[in-house]
N, C-alpha and C positions, 0 to 999 in steps of 0.2 A: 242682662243676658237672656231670660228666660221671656223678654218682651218679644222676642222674633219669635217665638216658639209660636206665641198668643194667640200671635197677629191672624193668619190665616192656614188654614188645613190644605189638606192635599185634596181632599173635595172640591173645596172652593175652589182652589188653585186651578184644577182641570176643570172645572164649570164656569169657569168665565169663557165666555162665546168668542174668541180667538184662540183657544184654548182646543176647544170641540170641534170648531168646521177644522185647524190645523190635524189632528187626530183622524176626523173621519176622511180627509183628503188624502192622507197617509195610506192608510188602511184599505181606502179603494186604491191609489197605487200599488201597493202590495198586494191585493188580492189581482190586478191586471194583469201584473209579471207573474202571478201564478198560473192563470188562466191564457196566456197570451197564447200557448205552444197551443191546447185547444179548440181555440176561438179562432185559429188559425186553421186546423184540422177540418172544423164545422164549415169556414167560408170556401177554403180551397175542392172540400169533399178526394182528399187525400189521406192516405193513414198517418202516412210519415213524412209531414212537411218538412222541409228544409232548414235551418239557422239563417240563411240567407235570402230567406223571404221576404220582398219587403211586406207584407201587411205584417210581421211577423216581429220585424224591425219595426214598423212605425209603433205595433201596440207597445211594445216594449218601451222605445222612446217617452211616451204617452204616460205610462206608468211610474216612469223616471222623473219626469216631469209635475207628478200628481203628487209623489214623494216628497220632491225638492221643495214643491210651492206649499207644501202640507209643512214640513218643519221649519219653512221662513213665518209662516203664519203664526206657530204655535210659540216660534223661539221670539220675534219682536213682535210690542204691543202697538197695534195699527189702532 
């Protein structure tokens, strides 16, 4: 019972290298969707961009996208 315990730590566990780039791929999507509204503001040179902007929409996509492929990475070992 106490052999799975043994076996590996939660160190280890998150320092295997599908592990880390899934994490950091994550983490830049979530920080994209935080920044999108923005990143938007800075390219348009508008205060109050729209919701239905597309650069607005595609960063957001982008970030969705960086998320998705960030927890397929960390969840199966490639």
């Amino acid at each position: 019972m106490f052999a799975l315990l043994l076996e590996q730590t939660l160190i280890d566990y998150l320092s295997t290298p599908n592990k880390l780039v899934g994490i950091i791929l994550a983490a830049l999507g979530f920080a994209l969707s935080i920044l999108a509204k923005k990143i938007t503001k800075v390219a348009r040179k508008t205060d109050n961009p729209s919701n239905k902007d597309p650069l607005y929409l595609i960063l957001l996509a982008v970030a969705l996208c960086l998320i998705m492929v960030g927890l397929v990475i960390s969840i199966f070992n490639f």
